[in-house]
C-alpha positions as semicolon CSV with decimal commas, in nm:
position;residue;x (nm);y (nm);z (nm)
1;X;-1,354;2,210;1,897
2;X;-1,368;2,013;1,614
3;X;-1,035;1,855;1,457
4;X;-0,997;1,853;1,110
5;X;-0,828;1,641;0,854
6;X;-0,761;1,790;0,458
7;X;-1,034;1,582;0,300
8;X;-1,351;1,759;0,396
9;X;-1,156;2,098;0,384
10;X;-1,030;2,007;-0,027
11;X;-1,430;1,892;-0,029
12;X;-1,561;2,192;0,094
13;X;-1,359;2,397;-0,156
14;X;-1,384;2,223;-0,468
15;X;-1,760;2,155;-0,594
16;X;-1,565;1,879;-0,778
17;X;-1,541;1,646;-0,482
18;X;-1,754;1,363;-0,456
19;X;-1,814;1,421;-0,052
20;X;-1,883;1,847;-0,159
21;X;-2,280;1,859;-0,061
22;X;-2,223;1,578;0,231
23;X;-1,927;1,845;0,366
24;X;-2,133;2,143;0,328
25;X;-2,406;2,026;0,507
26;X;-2,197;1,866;0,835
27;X;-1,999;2,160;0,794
28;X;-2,312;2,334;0,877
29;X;-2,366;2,215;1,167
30;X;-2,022;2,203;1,324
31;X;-1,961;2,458;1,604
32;X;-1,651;2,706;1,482
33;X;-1,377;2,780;1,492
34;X;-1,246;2,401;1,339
35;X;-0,914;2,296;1,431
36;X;-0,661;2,127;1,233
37;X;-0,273;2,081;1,258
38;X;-0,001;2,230;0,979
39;X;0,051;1,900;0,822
40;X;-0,346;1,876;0,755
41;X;-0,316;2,225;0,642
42;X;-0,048;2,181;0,431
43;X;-0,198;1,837;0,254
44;X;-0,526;2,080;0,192
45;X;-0,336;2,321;0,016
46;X;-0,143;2,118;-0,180
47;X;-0,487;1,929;-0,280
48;X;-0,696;2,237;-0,339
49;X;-0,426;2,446;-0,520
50;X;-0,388;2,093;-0,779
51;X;-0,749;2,129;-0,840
52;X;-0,886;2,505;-0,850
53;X;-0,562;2,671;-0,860
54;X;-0,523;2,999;-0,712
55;X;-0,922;3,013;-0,651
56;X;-0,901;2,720;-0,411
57;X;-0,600;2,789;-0,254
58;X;-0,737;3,171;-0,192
59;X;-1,043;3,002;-0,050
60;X;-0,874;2,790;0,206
61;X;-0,703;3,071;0,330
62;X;-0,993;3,229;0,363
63;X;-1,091;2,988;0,607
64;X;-0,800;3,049;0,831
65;X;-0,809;3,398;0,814
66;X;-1,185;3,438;0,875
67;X;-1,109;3,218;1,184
68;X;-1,327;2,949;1,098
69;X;-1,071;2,704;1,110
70;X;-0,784;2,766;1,329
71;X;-0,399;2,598;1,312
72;X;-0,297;2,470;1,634
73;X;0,100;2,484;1,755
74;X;0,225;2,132;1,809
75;X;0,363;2,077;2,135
76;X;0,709;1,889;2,135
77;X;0,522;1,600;2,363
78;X;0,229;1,622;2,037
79;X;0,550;1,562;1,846
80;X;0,679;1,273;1,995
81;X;0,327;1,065;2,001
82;X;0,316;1,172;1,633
83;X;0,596;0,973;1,615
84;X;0,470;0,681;1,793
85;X;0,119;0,667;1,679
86;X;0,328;0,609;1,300
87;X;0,490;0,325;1,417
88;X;0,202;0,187;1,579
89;X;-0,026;0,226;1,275
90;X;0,246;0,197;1,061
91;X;0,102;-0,081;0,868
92;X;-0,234;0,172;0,760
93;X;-0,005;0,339;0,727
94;X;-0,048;0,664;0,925
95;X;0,035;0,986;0,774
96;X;0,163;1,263;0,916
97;X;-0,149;1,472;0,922
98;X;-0,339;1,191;1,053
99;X;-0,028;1,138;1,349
100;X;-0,070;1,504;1,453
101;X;-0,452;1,465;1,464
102;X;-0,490;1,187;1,642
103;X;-0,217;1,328;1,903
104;X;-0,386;1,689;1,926
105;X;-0,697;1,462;2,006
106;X;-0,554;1,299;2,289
107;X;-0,310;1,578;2,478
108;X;-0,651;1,827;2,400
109;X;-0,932;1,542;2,534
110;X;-1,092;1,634;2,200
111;X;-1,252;1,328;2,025
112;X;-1,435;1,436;1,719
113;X;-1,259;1,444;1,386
114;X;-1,432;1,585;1,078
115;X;-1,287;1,371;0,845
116;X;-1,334;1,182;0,534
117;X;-1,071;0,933;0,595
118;X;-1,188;0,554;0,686
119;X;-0,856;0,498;0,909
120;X;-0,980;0,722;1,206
121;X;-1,212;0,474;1,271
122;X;-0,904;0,237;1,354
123;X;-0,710;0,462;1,510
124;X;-0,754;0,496;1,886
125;X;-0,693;0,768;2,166
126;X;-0,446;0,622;2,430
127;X;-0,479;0,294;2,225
128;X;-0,828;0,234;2,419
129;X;-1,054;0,539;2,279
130;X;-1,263;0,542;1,951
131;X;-1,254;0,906;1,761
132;X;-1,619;1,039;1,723
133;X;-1,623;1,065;1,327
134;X;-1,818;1,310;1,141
135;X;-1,962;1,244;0,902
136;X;-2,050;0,929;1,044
């Protein structure tokens, strides 16, 4: 599966977005379902709702609900490296959605991150492990 952060989901949604066409077109070629975490979610929705009101928050539901893009439970132990990872990147510094991600990455073995964000590519899995961006 693919993990996925809020920017290319607020991207794919609002026309608006600088990064729309690149998103629709890598979003093209991602396997589905995409996974992302409830903080992700929740930064999307918050983004997308600012922007295209009910039309874009209706549309990122529609994601979820088509199961294109699925929310994944947090484990507590996905908790607690959430936690960790913060401190450790604290001077980025790491936000939530980006602590969940990165931890959902390592306790599922999953390495690529669709993601518009340039701090992935600092961020590492186990502290030793570079995320497989896309776009890249």
């Amino acid at each position: 599966m693919t993990l996925t952060d809020a920017g290319p989901l607020v991207a794919l949604i609002d026309a608006d977005e600088p990064d729309h066409q690149l998103c629709r077109m890598v979003a093209e070629r991602l396997p589905l379902p995409w996974l992302t975490t409830w903080p992700a979610f929740t930064e999307a929705m918050y983004l997308v709702s600012r922007a295209g009101g009910r039309r874009g928050r209706d549309a990122l539901w529609k994601l979820v609900l088509s199961r294109r893009l699925e929310i994944a439970d947090l484990s507590r132990p996905t908790l607690e490296r959430s936690s960790v990872l913060m401190t450790k990147y604290a001077d980025l510094p790491m936000d939530l959605a980006d602590a969940t991600l990165v931890a959902l990455a390592e306790e599922r073995g999953d390495r690529r991150v669709f993601t518009l964000d340039s701090d992935f590519r600092v961020y590492r899995l186990h502290g030793r492990h570079r995320l497989e961006i896309v776009p890249g």
